[in-house]
C-alpha positions as CSV (number, residue, x, y, z in Angstrom):
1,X,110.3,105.5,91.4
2,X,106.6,106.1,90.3
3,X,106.6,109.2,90.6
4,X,110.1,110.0,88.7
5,X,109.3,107.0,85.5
6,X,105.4,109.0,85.6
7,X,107.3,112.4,84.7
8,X,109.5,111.0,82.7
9,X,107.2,109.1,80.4
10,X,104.9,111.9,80.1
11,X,107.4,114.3,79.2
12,X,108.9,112.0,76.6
13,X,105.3,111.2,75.3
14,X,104.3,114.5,74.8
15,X,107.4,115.6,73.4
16,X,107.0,112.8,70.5
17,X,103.2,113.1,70.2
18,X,103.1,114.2,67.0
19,X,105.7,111.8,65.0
20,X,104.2,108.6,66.6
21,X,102.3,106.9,64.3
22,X,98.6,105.6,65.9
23,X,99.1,102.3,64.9
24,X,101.9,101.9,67.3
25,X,101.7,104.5,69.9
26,X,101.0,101.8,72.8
27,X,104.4,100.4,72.1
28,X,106.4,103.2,71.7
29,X,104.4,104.3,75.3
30,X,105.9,101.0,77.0
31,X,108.9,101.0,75.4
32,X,109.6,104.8,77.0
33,X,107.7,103.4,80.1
34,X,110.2,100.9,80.3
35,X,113.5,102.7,79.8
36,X,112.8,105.3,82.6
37,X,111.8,102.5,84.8
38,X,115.0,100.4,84.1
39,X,117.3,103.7,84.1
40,X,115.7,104.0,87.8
41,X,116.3,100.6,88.6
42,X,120.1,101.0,87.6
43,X,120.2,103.8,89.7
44,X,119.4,102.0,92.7
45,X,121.4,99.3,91.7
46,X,124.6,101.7,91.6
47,X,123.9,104.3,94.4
48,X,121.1,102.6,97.1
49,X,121.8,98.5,96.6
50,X,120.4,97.9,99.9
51,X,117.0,99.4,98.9
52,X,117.6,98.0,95.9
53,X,117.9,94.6,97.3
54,X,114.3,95.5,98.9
55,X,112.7,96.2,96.2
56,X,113.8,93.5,93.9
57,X,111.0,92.4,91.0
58,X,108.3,95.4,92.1
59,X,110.5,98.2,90.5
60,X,109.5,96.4,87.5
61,X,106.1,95.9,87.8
62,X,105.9,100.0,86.9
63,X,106.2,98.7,83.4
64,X,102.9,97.4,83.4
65,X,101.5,99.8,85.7
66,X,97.9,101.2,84.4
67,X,98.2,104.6,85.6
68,X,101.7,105.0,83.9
69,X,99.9,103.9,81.0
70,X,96.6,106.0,81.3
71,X,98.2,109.1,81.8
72,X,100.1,108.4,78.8
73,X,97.7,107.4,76.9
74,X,94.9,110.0,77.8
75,X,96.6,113.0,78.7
76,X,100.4,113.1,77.3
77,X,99.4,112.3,73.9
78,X,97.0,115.3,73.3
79,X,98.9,118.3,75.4
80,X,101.9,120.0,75.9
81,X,105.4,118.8,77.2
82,X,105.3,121.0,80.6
83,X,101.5,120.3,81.2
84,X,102.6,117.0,80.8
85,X,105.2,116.5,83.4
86,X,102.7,118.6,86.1
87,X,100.6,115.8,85.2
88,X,102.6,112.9,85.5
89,X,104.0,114.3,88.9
90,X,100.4,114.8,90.3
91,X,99.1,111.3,89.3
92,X,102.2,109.7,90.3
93,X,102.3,111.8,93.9
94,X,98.7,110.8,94.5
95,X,99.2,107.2,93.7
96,X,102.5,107.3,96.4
97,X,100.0,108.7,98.8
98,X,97.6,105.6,98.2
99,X,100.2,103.1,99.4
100,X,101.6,104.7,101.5
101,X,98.3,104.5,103.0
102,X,97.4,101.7,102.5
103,X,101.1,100.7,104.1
104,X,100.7,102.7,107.1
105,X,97.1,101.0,108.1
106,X,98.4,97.2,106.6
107,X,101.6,98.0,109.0
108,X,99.3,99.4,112.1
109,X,97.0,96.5,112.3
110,X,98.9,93.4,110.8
111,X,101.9,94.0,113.7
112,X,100.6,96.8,115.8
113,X,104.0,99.0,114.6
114,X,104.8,101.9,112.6
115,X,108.0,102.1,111.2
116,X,109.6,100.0,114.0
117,X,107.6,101.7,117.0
118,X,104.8,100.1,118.5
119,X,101.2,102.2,118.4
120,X,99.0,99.0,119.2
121,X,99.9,97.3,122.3
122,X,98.5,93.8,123.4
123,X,96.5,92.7,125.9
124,X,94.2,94.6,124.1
125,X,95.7,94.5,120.6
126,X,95.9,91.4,118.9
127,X,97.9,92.1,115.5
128,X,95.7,90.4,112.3
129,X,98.1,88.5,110.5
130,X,95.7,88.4,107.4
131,X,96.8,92.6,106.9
132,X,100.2,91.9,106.2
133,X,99.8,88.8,103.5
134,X,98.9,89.6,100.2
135,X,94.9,89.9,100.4
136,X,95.1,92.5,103.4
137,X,95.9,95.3,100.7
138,X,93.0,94.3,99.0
139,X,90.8,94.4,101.9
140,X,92.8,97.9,103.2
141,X,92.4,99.4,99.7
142,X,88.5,98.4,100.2
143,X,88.0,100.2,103.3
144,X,89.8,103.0,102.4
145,X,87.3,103.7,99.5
146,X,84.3,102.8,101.0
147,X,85.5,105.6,103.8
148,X,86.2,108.2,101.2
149,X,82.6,107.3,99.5
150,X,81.4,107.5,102.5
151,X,82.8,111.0,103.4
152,X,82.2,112.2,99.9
153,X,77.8,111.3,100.1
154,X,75.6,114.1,100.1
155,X,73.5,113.8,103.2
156,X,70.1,112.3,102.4
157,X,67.2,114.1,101.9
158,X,64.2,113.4,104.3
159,X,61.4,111.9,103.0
160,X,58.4,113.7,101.8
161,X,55.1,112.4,104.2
C-alpha cells in the first residue's frame, strides 16, 4: 500500500507542481495523499477482504504518514513527473524493508516463529512477550539503528602518545 499511495502521490504532485498555489500546497498534498490511499483501501476491500479485514484502521494511517508527506513536500514539488515516481518507489520500498524488519525480529523474539515456523525453540528460548506489544517496535526500531550506526563508524583513530 506504501509503496503504491508513495508513487502515486508523487506522480500526481509533480504533475500539478506548477498550478498549486504555496499557500495551500500542504492540503492539496494530503488531499492526493489521501485519495490514493482510500482508492487502495477499496481495492482491498473489493478483491482481498480477508487482508483487508487484517489491516483495518492502519491502511489509513498512510494519510498522515511523514515520509508520504516529505517526499512530497521536498522532492515532488521541485522535479519532474518520472523522477518523481522513481522516487516515491525507492522511499516507499525502503520504508517496506524497515518493517518488515522490524516484523521479522519483533516476530523471532516475541514468539520464537517466523511466519508460522518455529526458529527459537525452548528450553533454551524463552519468547519476550514485551516484542510483540506495542513498545517492542520501538525498542526493535532502536536496536536496529544503533546496529547500523554502529556498522556505519569509522574505526577510531589511536591516540597520539
Amino acid at each position: 500500500a506504501l509503496i503504491f499511495v508513495t508513487v502515486c502521490s508523487n506522480l500526481f504532485v509533480s504533475l500539478l507542481r506548477n498550478y498549486i498555489p504555496h499557500r495551500i500546497r500542504m492540503i492539496v498534498e494530503v488531499a492526493i495523499i489521501a485519495t490514493f490511499v482510500i482508492l487502495f483501501d477499496q481495492f482491498l476491500k473489493a478483491f482481498y477482504w480477508p487482508m483487508s479485514k487484517q489491516l483495518g484502521p492502519y491502511v489509513g494511517l498512510i494519510i498522515t504518514n511523514c515520509i508520504v508527506m516529505g517526499r512530497a513536500e521536498a522532492f515532488a514539488l521541485q522535479n519532474r513527473p518520472a523522477l518523481s515516481m522513481v522516487d516515491g518507489f525507492a522511499n516507499g520500498l525502503g520504508y517496506a524493508v524497515a518493517l518488515v524488519a522490524i516484523g521479522f525480529f519483533r516476530e523471532l523474539l516475541g514468539t520464537g516463529r517466523v511466519l508460522g515456523y518455529t526458529l527459537l525453540a525452548e528450553p533454551w528460548y524463552t519468547p519476550n512477550q514485551l516484542m510483540i506489544l506495542a513498545p517492542g517496535a520501538f525498542f526493535m526500531l532502536g536496536i536496529i539503528i544503533a546496529v547500523f550506526n554502529t556498522l556505519k563508524q569509522p574505526p577510531a583513530k589511536e591516540a597520539k602518545k
